[in-house]
N, CA, C and O of each residue as an XYZ file, in Angstrom:
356
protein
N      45.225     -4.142      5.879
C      44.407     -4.423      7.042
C      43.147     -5.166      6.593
O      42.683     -4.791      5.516
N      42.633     -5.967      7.110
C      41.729     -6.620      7.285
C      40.345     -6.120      7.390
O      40.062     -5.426      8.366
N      39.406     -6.402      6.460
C      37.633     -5.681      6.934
C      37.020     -5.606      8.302
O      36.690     -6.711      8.733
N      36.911     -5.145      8.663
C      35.777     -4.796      9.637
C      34.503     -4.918      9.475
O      33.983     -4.063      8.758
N      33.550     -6.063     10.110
C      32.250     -5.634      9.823
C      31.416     -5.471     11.118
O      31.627     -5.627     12.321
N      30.686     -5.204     10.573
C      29.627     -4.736     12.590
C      28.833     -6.007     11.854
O      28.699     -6.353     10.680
N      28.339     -6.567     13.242
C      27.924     -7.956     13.632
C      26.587     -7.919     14.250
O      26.252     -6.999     14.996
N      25.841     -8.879     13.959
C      24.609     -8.612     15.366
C      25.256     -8.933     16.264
O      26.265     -9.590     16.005
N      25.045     -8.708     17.237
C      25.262     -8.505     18.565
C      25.351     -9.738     19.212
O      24.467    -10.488     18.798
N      26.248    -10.385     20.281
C      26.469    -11.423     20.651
C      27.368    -11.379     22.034
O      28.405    -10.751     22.246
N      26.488    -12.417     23.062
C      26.988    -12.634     24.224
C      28.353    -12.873     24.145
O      28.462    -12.924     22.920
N      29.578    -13.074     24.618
C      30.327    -13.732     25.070
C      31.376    -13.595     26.519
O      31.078    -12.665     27.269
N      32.568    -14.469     26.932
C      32.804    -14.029     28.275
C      34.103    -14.121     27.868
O      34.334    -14.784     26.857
N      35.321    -13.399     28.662
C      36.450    -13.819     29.286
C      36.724    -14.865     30.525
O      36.890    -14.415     31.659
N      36.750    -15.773     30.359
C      36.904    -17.457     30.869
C      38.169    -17.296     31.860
O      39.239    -16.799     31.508
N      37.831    -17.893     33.418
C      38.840    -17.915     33.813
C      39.586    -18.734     33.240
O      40.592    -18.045     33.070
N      39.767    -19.537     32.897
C      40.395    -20.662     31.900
C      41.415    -19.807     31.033
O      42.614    -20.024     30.862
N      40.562    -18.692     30.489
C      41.686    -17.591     29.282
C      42.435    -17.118     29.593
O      43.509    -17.191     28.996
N      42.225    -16.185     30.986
C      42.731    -15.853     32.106
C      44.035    -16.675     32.427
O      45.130    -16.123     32.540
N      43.860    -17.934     32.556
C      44.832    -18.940     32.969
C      46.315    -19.083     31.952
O      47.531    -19.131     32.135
N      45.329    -19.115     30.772
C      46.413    -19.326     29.751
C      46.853    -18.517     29.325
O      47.660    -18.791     28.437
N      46.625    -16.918     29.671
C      47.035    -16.036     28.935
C      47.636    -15.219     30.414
O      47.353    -14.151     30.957
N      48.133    -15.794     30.571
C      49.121    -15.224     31.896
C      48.319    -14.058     33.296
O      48.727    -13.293     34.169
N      47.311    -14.444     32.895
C      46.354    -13.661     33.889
C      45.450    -11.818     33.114
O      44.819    -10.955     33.723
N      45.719    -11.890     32.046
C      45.578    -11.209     31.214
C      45.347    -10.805     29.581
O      46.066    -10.589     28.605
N      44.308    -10.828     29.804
C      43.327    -10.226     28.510
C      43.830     -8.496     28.193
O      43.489     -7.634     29.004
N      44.432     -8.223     27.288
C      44.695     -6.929     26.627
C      43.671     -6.470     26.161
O      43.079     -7.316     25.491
N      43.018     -5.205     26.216
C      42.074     -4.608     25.132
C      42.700     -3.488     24.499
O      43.252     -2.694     25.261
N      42.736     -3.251     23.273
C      42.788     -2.512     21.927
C      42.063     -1.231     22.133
O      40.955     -1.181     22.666
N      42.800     -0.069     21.643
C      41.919      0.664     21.509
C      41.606      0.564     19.625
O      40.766      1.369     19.222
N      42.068     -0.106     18.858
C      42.017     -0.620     17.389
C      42.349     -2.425     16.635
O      43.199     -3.285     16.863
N      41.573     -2.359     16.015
C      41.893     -3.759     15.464
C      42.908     -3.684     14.922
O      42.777     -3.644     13.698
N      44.591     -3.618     15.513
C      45.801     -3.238     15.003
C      46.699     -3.645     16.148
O      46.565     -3.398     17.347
N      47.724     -4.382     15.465
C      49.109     -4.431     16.550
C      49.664     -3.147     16.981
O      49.495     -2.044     16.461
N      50.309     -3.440     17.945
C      51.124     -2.009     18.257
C      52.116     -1.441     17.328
O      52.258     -0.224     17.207
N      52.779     -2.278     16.694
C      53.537     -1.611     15.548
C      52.548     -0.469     14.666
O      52.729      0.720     14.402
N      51.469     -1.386     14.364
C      50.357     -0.566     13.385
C      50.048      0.809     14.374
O      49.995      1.842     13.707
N      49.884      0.955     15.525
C      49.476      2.007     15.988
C      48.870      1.994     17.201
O      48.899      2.952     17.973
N      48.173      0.683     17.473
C      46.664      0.645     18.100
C      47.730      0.808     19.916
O      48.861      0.401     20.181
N      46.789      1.507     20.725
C      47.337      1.659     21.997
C      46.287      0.459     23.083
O      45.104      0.184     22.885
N      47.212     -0.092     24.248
C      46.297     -0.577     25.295
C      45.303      0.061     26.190
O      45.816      0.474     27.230
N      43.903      0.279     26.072
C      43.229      1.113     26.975
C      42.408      0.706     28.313
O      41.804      1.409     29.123
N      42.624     -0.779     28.235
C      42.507     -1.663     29.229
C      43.091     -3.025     29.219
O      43.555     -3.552     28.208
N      43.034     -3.703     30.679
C      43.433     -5.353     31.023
C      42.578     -5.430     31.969
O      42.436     -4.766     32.995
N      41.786     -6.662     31.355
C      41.029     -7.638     31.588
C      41.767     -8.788     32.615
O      42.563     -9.612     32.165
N      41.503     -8.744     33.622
C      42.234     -9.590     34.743
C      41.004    -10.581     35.462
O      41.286    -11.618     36.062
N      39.788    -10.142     35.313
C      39.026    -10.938     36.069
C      37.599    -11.433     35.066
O      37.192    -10.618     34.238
N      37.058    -12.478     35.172
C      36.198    -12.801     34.628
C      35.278    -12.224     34.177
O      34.567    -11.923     35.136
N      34.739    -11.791     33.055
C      33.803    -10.433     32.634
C      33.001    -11.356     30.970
O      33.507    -11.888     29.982
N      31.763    -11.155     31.377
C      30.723    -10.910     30.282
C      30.877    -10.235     29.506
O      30.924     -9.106     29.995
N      30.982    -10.217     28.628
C      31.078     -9.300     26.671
C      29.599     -9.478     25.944
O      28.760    -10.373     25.845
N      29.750     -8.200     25.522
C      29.259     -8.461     24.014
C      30.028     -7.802     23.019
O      30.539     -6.690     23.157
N      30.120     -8.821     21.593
C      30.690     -8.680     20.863
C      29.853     -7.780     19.781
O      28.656     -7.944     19.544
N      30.673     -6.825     19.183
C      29.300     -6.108     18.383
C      30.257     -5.570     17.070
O      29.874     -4.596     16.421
N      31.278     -6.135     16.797
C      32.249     -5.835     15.445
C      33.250     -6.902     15.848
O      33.765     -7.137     16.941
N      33.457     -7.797     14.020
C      34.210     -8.433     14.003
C      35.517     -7.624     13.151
O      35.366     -6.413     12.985
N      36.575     -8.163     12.702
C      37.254     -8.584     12.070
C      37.891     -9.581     11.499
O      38.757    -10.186     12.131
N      37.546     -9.942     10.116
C      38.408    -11.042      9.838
C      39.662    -11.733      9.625
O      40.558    -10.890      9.595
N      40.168    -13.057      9.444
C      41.270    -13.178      8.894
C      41.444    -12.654      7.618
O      40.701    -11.965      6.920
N      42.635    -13.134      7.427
C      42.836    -12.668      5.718
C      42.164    -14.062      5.206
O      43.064    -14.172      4.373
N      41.616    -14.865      5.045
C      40.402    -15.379      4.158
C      39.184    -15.525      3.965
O      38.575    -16.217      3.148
N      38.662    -14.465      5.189
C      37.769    -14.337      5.461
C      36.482    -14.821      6.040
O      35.302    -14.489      5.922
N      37.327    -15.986      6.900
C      36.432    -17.333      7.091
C      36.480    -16.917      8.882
O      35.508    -17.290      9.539
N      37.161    -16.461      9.320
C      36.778    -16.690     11.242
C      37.395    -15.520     11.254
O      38.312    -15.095     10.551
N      36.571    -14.857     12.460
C      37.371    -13.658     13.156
C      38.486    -13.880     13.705
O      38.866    -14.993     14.069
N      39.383    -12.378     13.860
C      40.699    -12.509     14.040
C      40.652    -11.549     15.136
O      41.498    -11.670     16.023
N      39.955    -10.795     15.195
C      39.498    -10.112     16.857
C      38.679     -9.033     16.570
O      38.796     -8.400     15.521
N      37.791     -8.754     17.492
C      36.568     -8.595     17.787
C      36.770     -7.339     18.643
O      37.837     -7.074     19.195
N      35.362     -6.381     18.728
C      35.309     -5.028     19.372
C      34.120     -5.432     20.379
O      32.933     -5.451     20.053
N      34.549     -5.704     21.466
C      33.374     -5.634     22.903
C      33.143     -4.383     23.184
O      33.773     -3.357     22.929
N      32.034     -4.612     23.817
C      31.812     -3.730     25.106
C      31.561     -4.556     26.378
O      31.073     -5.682     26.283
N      31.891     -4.010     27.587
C      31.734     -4.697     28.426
C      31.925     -3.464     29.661
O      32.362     -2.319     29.546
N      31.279     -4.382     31.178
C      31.552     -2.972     32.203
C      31.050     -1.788     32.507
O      31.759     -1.089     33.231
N      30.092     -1.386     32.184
C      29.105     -0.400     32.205
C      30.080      0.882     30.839
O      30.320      2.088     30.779
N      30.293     -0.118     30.148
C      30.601      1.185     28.842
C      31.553      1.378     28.113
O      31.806      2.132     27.174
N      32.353      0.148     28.976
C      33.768     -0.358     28.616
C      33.848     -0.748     27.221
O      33.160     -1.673     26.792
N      34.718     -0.038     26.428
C      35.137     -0.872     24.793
C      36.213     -0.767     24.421
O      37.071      0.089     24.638
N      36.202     -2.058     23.568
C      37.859     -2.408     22.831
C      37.663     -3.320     21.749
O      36.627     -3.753     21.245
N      38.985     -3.543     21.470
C      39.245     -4.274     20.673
C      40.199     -6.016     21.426
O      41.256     -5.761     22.004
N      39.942     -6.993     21.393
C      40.556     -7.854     21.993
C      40.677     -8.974     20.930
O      39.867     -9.092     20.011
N      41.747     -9.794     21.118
C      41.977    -11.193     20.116
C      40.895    -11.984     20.324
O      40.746    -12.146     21.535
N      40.052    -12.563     19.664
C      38.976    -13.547     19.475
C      39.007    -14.391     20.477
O      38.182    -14.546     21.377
N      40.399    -15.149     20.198
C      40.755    -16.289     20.920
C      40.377    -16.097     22.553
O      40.574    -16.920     23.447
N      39.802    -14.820     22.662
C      40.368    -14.344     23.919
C      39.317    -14.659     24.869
O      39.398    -14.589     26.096
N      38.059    -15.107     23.982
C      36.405    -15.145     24.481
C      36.271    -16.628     24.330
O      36.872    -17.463     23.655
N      35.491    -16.665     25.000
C      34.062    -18.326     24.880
C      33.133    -17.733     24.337
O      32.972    -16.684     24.960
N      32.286    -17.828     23.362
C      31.134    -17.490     22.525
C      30.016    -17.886     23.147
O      30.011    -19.102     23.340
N      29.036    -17.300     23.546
C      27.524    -17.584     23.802
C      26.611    -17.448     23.386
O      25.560    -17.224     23.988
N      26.829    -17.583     21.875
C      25.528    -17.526     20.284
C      24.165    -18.065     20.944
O      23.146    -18.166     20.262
């Protein structure tokens, strides 16, 4: 598995656009892990929502995240694929 690091803290959104391409649905993680590995779904993201990102994970070279732990929603947290956000650094 891949490092985990906690991050400063950073805006980002679920894009209707992501929404679009991802069949109307954003998965959230309850772990930075496929389902084989273990990790269960504890939410879907269906409508446009503000994040903050506050733990990455990397690829295996350690150069870009490979998915990320939000919170969002008055308390809402997960784990979701990177790809899954627009960044607002």
């Amino acid at each position: 598995m891949n490092k985990v690091e906690k991050i400063e803290p950073y805006q980002a959104s679920v894009s209707e656009e992501t929404l679009s391409k991802w069949s109307g649905i954003v998965r959230v993680w309850s772990e930075p892990k496929s389902a084989v590995e273990g990790a269960e779904v504890v939410d879907e993201i269906k409508e446009p929502v503000e994040v903050t990102v506050v733990e990455e994970q990397k690829d295996m070279y350690g150069s870009k995240a490979q998915r990320v732990k939000i919170t969002y929603a008055e308390g809402r947290e997960g784990w979701v694929l990177s790809d899954a956000l627009t960044a607002r650094k």
